[in-house]
VEXRONU-678245 format. One line per field, with one value per residue (C-alpha): residue in three letters; chain; x, y, z. Coordinates in Angstrom, 1 decimal. Each point is the difference from the previous one (the first is absolute). Example, Ala and Ser with C-alpha at 12.3 -4.5 7.8 and 13.67 -1.06 7.14 Angstrom:
residues 2
gufi <- [ALA_SER]
voba <- [A_A]
x <- [12.3_1.4]
y <- [-4.5_3.4]
z <- [7.8_-0.7]
***
This chain:
residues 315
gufi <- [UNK_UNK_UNK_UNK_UNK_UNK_UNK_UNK_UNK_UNK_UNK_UNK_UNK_UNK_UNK_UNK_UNK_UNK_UNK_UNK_UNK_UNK_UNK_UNK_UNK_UNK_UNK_UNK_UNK_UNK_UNK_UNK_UNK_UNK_UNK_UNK_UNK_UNK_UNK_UNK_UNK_UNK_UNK_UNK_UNK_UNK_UNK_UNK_UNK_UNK_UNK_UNK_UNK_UNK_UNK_UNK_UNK_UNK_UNK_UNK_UNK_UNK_UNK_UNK_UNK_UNK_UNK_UNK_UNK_UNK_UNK_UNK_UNK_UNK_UNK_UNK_UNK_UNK_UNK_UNK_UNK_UNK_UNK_UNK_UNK_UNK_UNK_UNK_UNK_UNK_UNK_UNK_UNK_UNK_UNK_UNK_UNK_UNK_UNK_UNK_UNK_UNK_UNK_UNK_UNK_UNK_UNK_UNK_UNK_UNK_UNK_UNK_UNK_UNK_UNK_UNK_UNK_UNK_UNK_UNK_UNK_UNK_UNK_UNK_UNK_UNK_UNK_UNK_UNK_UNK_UNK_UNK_UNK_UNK_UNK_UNK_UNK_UNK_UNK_UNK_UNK_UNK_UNK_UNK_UNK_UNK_UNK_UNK_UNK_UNK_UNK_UNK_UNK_UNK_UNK_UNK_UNK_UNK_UNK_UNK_UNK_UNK_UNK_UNK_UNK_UNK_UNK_UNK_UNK_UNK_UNK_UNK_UNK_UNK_UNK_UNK_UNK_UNK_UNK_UNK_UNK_UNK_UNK_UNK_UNK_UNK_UNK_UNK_UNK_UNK_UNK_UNK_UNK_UNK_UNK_UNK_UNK_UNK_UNK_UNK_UNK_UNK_UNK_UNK_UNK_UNK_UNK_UNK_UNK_UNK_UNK_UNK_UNK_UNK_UNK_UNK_UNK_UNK_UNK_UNK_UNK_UNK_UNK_UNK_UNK_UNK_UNK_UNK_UNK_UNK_UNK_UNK_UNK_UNK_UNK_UNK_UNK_UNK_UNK_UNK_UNK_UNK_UNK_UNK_UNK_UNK_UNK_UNK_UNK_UNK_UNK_UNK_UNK_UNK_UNK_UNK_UNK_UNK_UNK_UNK_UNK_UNK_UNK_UNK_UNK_UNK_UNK_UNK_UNK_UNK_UNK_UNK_UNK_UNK_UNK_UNK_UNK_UNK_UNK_UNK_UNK_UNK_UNK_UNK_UNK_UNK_UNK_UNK_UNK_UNK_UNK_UNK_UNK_UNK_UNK_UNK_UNK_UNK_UNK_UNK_UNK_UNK_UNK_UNK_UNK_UNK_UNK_UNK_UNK_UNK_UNK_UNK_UNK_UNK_UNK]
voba <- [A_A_A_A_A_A_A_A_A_A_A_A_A_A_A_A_A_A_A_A_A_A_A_A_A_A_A_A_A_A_A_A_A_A_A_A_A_A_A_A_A_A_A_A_A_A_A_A_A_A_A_A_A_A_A_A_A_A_A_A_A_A_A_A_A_A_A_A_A_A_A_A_A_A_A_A_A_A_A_A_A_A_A_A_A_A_A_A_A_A_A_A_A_A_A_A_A_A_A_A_A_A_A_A_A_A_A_A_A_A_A_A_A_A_A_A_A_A_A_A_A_A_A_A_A_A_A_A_A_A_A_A_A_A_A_A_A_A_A_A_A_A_A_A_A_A_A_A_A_A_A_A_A_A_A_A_A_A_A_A_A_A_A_A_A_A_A_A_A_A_A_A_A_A_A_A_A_A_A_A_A_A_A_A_A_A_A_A_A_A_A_A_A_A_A_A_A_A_A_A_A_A_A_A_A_A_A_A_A_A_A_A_A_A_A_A_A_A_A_A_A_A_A_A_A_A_A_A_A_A_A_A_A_A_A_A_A_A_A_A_A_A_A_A_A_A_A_A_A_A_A_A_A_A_A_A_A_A_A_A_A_A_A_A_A_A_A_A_A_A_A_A_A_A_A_A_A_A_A_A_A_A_A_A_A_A_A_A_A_A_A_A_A_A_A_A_A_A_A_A_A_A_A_A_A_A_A_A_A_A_A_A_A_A_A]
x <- [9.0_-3.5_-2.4_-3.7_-2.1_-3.5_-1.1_-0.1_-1.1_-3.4_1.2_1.4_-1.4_-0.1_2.7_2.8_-1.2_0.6_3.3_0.6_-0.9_2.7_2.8_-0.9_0.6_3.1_1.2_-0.3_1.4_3.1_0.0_0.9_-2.1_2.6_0.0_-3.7_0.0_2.9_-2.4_-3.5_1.9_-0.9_2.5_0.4_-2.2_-2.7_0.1_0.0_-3.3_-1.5_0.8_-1.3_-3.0_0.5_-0.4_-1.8_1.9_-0.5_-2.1_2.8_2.3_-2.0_-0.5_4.1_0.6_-2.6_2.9_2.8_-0.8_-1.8_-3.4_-1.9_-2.5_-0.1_0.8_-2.5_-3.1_1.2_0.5_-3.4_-1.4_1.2_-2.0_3.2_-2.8_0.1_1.6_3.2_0.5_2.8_3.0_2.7_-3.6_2.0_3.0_-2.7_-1.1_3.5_0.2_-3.1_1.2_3.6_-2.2_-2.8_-0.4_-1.6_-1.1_-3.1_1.1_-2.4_1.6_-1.3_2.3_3.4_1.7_-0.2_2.9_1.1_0.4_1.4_3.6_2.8_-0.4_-3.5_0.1_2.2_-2.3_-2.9_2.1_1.1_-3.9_-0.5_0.9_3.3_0.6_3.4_1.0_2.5_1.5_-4.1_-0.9_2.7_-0.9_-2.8_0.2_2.3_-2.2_-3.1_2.5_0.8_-3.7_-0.2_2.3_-2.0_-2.7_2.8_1.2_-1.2_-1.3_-0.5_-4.4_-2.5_-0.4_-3.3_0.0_-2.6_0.9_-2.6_1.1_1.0_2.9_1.5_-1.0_1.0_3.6_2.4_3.0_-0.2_0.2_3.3_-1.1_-3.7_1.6_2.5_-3.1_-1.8_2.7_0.2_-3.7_0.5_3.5_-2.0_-2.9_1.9_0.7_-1.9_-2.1_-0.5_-3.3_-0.8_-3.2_-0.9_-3.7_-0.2_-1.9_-3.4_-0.4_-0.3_-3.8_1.7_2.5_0.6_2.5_2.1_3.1_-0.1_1.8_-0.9_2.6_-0.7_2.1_1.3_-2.3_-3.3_-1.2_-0.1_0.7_-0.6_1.8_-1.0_0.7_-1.8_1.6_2.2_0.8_-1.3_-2.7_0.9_-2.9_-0.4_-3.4_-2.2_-2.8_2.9_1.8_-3.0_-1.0_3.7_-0.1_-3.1_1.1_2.7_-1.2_-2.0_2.8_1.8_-2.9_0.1_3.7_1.3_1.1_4.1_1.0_-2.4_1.9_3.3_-0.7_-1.4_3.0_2.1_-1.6_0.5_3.9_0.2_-2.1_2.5_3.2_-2.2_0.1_3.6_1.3_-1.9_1.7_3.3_-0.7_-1.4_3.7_1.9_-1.8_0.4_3.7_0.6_-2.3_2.5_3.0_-1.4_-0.8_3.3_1.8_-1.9_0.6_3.8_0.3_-2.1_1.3_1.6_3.8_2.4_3.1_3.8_2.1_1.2_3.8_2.5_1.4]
y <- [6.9_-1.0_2.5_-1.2_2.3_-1.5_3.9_0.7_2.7_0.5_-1.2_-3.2_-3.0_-3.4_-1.7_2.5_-0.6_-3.5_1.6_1.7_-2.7_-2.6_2.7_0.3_-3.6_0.2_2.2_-1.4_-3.1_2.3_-1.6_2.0_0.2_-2.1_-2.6_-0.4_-0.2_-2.9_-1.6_0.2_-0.9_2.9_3.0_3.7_1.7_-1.9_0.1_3.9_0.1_-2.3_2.5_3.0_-2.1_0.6_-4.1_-2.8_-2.2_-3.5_-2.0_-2.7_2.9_1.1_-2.5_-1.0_4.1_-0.2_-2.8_0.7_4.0_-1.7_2.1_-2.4_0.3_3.3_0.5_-2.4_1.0_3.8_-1.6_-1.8_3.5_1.5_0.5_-1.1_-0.2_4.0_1.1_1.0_3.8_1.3_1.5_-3.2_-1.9_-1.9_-1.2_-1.7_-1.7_-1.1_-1.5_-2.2_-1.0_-1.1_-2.6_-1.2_-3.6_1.1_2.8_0.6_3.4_2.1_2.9_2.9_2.1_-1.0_-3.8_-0.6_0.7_-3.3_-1.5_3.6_-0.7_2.6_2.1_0.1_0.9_2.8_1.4_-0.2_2.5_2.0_1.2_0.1_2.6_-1.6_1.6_1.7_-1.2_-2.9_-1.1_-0.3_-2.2_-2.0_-0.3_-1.4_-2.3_-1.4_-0.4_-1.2_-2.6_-1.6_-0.3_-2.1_-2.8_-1.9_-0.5_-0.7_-2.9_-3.6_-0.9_3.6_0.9_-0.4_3.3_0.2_2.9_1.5_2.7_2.6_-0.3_3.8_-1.3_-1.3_2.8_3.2_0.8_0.7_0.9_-0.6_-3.2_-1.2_-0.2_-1.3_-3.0_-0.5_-0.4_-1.8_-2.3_-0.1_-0.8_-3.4_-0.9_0.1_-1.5_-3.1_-0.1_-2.7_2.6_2.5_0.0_3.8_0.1_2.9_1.9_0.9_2.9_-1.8_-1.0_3.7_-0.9_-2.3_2.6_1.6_3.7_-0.2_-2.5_-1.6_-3.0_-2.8_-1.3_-3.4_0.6_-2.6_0.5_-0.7_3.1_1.6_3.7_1.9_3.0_3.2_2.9_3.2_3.0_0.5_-2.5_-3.7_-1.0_-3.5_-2.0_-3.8_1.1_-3.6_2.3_2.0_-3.2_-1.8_2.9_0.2_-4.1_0.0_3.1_-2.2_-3.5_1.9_1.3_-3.6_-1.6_2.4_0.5_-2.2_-3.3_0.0_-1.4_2.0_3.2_-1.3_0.2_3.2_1.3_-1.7_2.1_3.4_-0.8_-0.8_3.4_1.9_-1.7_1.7_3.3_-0.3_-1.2_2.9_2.0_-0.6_0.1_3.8_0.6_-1.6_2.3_3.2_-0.6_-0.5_2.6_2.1_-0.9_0.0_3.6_1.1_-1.6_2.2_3.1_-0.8_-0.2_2.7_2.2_3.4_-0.2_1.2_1.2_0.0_2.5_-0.4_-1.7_3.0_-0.8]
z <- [38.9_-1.7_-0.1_-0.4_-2.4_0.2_-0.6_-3.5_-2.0_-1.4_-3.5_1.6_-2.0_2.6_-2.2_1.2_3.6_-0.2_-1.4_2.4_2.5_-1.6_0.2_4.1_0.4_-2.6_2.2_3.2_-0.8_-1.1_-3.5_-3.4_-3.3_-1.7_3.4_-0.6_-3.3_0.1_3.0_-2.2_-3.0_-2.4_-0.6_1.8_-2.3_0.7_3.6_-0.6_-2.0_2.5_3.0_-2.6_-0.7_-3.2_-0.5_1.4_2.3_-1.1_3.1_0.4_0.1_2.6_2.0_-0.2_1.0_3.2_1.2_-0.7_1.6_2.4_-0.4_2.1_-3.1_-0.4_-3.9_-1.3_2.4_-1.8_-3.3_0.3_0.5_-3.1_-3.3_-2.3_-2.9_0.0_-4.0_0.2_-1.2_0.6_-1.6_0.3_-1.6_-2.7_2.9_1.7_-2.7_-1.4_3.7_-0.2_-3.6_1.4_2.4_-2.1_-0.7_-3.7_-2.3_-2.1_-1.8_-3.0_-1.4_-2.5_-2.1_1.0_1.2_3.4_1.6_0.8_-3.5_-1.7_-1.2_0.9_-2.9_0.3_3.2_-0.6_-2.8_2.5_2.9_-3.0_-0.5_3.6_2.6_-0.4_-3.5_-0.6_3.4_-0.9_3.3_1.0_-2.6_0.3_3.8_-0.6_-2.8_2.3_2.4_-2.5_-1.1_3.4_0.7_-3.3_1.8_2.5_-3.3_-2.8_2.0_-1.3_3.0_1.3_0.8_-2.6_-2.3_-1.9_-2.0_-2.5_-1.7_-2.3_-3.4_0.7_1.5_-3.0_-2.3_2.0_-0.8_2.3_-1.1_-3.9_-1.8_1.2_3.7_-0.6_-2.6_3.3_2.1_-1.8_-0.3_4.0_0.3_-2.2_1.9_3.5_-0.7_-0.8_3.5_1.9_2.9_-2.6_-2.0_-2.9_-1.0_-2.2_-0.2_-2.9_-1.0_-0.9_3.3_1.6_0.7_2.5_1.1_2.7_-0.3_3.4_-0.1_3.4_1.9_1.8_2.7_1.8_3.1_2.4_3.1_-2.7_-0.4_-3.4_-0.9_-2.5_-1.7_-2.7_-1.1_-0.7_-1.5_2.5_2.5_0.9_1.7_2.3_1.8_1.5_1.2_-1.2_-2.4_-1.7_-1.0_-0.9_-2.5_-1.5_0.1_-2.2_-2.0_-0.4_-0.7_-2.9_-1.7_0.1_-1.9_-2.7_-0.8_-2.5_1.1_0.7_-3.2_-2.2_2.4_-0.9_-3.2_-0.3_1.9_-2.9_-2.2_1.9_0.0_-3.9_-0.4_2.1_-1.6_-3.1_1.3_1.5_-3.6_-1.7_2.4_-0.3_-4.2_0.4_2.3_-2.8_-2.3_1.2_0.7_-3.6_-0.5_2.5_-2.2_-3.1_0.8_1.5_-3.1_-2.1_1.9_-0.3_-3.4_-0.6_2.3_-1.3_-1.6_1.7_-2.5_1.8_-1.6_-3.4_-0.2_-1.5_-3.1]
***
């Protein structure tokens, strides 16, 4: 039996009314989360953060839900009522996010410090997690470089959503890792961007007058709204509200006219890798080294070790 729960608490925000709202009429027309979700064409979990209001509804969606639970109009005169440009803040911040990535119809991506997460290669990726909260956790980073990698897919398509992506020169000159895993990424960047929807463009330090110190995203989404996603120190900050995006827009078309122009990024990409092949080549000579070293020394402790005299043969 349905319950209706129109009375929320005090913390309620609108979204999880409407939430709440959708899972009344769910209910009532006796269907599942996974039934819905087959119905509306979208998956389980979705349907879940929908009814949590932890994510806005698209208003097709809406409009196809009002029918088929036979609302008489209900969801979208509740829907109309919601402010969906609040931020999002809360703890499951990034899932939200990853959603609205795994539907938008393009990317517009700046990142500081570290490669954005969708053109890191595994090892990379690993690196990253092992500095994180993640560290000495193995079965944790490998969760979610697993999961990083499978949001890469949709992008590294040939025909998959254009990716424009402009990275701080600090990106390719932090290490993660060591040498061997930055020459590996490095090598990634130059594979991908030879795909036809991908477009690097680097910043390079020069242009910090231009600069902005918050990596952020810009998702195009199918219902032509734009949002917009950063982080602070510790979690992400998501917005389609028009005066946010238009800020992070023009923060953004800024830092596009003063990176370097793709090929000109290429190159200096090119010239990160041969400087980490460098250090990776050095490294392996200083190895080599102190192994001979090793057995030089344990040679020499051999032979000069003290004589030890059996007993003299009789006569």
């Amino acid at each position: 039996m349905a319950h209706r729960r129109l009375k929320s608490e005090v913390t309620a925000s609108s979204a999880r009314i409407f939430g709440e709202e959708l899972r009344f009429y769910r209910e009532m027309a006796g269907y599942t989360q996974e039934q819905l979700a087959k119905l509306l064409h979208c998956t389980r979990p979705n349907i879940t953060r929908f009814e949590s209001g932890q994510r806005r509804m698209p208003p097709d969606m809406v409009v196809q839900a009002d029918l088929l639970l036979d609302a008489g109009g209900a969801l979208k005169r509740l829907w109309d009522r919601v402010d969906w440009r609040a931020g999002v803040e809360h703890p499951d911040w990034f899932q939200t996010h990853v959603d609205a990535e795994a539907e938008a119809l393009a990317a517009r991506v700046f990142q500081v410090a570290v490669v954005n997460g969708l053109l890191q290669c595994r090892e990379y990726a690993e690196a990253v997690f092992a500095v994180s909260d993640a560290a000495g956790r193995p079965e944790i980073i490998e969760q979610r470089t697993q999961a990083r990698l499978a949001r890469q897919k949709r992008f590294l398509e040939p025909d998959g959503p254009p990716l424009l992506a402009i990275l701080d020169e600090s990106c390719i000159r932090t290490v993660y890792g060591g040498p061997s895993v930055m020459r590996r990424q490095m090598e990634h960047l130059l594979e991908v961007a030879e795909l036809p929807n991908i477009m690097i463009q680097i910043a390079p330090f020069a242009c910090r007058q231009a600069s902005v110190d918050v990596s952020m995203v810009l998702l195009d989404m199918p219902d032509g709204r734009t949002y917009v996603y950063s982080e602070s120190l510790d979690r992400g900050h998501s917005s389609d509200a028009p005066e946010i995006v238009a800020r992070h827009r023009w923060s953004y078309d800024l830092l596009h006219g003063a990176a370097l122009p793709v090929a000109d990024s290429l190159a200096l990409i090119a010239d990160a890798l041969e400087g980490f092949r460098d250090d990776e080549d050095r490294a392996r000579r200083g190895r080599l080294a102190q192994e001979q070293l090793q057995r030089r020394q344990r040679r020499q402790l051999h032979r000069g070790g003290p004589r030890i005299l059996g007993p003299r043969p009789r006569a």
